[in-house]
C-alpha positions in Angstrom: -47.8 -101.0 -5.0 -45.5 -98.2 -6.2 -42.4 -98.9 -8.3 -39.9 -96.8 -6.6 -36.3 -96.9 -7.5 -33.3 -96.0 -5.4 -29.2 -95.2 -6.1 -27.1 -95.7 -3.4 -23.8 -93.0 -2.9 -20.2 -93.8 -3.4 -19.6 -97.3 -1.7 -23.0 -97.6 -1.0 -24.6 -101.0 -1.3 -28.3 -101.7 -0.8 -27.6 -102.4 2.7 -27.3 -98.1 2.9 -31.4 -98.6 2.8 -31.8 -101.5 5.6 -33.4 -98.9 7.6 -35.8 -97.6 5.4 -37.0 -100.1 2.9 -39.1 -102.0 5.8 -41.0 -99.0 7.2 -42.3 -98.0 3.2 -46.1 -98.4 2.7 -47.7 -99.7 -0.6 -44.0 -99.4 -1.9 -41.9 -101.4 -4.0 -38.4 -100.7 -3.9 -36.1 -101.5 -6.4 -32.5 -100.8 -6.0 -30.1 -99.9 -9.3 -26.6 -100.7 -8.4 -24.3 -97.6 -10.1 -21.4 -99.2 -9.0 -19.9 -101.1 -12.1 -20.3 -97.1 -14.3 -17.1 -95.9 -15.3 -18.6 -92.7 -15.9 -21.9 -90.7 -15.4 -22.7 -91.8 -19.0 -23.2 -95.2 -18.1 -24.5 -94.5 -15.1 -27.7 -93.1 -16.9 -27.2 -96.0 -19.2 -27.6 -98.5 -16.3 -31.1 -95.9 -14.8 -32.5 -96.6 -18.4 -31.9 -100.0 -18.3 -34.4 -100.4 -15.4 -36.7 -97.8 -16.0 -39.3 -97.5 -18.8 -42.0 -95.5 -17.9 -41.9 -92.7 -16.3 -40.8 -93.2 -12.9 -40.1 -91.9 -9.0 -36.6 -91.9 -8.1 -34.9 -91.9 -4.8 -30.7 -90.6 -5.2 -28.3 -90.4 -2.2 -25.4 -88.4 -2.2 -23.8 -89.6 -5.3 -26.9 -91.7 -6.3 -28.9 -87.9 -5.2 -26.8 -86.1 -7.7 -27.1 -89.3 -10.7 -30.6 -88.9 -10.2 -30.6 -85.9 -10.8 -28.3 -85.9 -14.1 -30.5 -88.8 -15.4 -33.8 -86.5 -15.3 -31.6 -83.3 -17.3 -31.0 -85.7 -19.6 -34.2 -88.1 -19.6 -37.3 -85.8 -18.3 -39.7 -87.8 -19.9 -38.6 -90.5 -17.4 -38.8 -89.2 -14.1 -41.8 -88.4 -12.8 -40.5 -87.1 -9.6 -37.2 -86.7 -7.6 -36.0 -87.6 -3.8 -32.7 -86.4 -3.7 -31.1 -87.0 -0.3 -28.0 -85.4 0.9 -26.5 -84.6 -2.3 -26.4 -80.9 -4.6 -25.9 -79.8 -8.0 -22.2 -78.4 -8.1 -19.6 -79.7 -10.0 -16.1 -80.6 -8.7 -13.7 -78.3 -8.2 -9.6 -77.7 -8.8 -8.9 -78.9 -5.3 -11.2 -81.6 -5.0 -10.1 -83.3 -8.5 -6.5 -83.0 -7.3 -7.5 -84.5 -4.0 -9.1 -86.9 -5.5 -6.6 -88.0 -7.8 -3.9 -87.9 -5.4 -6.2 -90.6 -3.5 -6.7 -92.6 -6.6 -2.8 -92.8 -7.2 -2.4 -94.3 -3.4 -4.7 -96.3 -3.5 -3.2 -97.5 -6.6 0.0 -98.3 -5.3 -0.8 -99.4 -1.9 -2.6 -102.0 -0.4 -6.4 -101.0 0.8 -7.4 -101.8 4.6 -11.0 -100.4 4.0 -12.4 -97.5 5.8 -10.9 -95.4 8.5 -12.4 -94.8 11.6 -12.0 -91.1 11.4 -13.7 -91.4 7.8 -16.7 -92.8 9.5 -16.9 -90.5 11.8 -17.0 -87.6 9.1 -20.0 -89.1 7.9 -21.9 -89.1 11.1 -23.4 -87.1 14.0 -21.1 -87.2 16.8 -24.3 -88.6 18.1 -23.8 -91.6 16.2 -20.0 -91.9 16.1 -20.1 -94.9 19.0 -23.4 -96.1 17.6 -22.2 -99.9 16.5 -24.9 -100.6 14.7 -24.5 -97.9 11.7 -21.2 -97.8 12.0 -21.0 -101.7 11.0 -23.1 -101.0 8.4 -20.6 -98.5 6.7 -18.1 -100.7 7.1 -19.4 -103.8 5.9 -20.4 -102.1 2.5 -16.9 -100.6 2.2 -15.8 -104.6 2.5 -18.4 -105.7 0.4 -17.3 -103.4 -3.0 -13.6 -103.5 -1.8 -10.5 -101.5 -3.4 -11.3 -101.6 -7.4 -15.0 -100.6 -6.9 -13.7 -97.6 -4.5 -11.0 -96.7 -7.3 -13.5 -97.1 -10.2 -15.9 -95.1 -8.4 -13.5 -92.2 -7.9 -12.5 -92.0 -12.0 -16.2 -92.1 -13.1 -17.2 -89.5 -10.7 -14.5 -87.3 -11.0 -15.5 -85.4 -13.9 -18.7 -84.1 -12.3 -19.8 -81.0 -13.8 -22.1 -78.2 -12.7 -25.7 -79.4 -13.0 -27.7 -76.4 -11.6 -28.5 -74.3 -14.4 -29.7 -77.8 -16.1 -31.5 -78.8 -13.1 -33.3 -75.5 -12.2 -34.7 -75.7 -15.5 -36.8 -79.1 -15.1 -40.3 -79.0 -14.3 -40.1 -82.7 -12.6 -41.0 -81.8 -8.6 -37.8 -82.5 -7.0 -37.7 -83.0 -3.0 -34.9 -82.0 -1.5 -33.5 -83.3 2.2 -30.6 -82.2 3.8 -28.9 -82.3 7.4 -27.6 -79.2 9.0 -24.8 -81.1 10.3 -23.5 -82.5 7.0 -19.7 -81.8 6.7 -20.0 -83.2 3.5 -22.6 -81.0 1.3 -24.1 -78.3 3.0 -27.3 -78.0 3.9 -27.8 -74.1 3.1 -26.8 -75.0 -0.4 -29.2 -77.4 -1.0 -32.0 -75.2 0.6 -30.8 -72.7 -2.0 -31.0 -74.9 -4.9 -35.0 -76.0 -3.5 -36.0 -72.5 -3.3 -34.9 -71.9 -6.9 -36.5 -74.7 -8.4 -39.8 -74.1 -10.3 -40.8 -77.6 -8.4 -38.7 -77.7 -5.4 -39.6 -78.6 -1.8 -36.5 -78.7 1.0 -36.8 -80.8 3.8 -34.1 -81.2 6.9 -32.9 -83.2 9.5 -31.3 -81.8 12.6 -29.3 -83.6 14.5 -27.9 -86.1 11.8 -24.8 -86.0 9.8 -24.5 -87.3 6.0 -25.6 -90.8 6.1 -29.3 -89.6 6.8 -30.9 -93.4 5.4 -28.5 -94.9 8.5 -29.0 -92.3 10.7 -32.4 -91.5 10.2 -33.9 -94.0 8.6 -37.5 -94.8 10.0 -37.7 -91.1 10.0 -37.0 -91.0 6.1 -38.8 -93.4 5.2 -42.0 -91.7 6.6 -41.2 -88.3 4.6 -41.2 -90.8 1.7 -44.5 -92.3 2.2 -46.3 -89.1 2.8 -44.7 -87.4 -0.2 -45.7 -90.5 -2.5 -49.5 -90.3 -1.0 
């Protein structure tokens, strides 16, 4: 069996994997919960804290781009990269100011968890009626609540530029995107694979951000044929 680890996103639980972990062959996975990091420092603290050899990791979204911090800062620990859905750019003016005005209101106001039109930015219209992932998304919003969502949002908010950084490790690195993520674009992360001394660049059509909901068996077996 291989030792495979795997970071969830922002407000991502294990339960973001429910659709992939069972369709892995000869695979261990082991999940590192990011979630109580106040910053991207302790974020690679918590990675070294499971890992000690050098190891395959599997990053979504924010866990995609964690990942990929940890091995600029810890090559000798990664042995190879899955990053799903997630790229190497910073934050920028707008996004910190969004973000903090989001921070302050959720501050001062009571949290009903996630919004229906929030889910559906995630997703395929495809899969905007589809109960079954949706429930998922919502039941890990519940499950981490308003502090966890409000601690995520400060440690992550002082995301800087990673490419240069990232371009420059020899660790193969697969990339997979989905053309119809609003959220990071797919073209981008192509760009970034094709630039890489050790990049490959897979993508989903058809599939919105949440690629481990929305396409999970299909992920899973990209996984197991890039680990054979």
């Amino acid at each position: 069996m291989i030792k495979v680890y795997f970071i969830s996103g922002t407000m991502c639980t294990i339960d973001l994997w429910q659709f992939v972990f069972p369709n892995l062959n000869n695979i261990d996975p082991i999940h590192i919960d990011i979630t109580p990091a106040k910053s991207f420092q302790e974020i690679n603290q918590i990675i070294l804290s499971h890992i000690t050899t050098p190891s395959i990791i599997v990053g979504f979204s924010l866990g995609g781009f964690s990942a990929m911090n940890f091995a600029t800062h810890y090559p000798e620990k990664v042995k190879k990269l899955i990053v799903v859905a997630a790229n190497t750019n910073g934050l920028n003016e707008k996004e910190i100011q969004l973000r903090n005005s989001t921070i302050d209101f959720l501050e001062k106001h009571t949290y009903k968890g996630i919004s229906q039109t929030r889910i559906h930015q995630f997703l395929h219209p495809s899969n905007h009626q589809h109960i079954e992932i949706t429930n998922v998304i919502r039941k890990m919003d519940a499950d981490l609540g308003k502090e966890i969502l409000i601690r995520q949002l400060k440690a992550t908010s002082k995301r800087v530029d990673i490419t240069t950084t990232v371009l420059q490790l020899q660790t193969p690195i697969l990339f997979i995107a989905a053309e119809n993520d609003v959220l990071v674009k797919y073209s981008e992360i192509k760009l970034i694979a094709k630039s890489s001394k050790k990049g490959m660049f897979i993508n989903f059509k058809n599939c919105g951000h949440m690629i481990p909901l929305e396409k999970g068996k299909e992920l899973s077996v990209i996984i197991n044929q890039s680990l054979t």
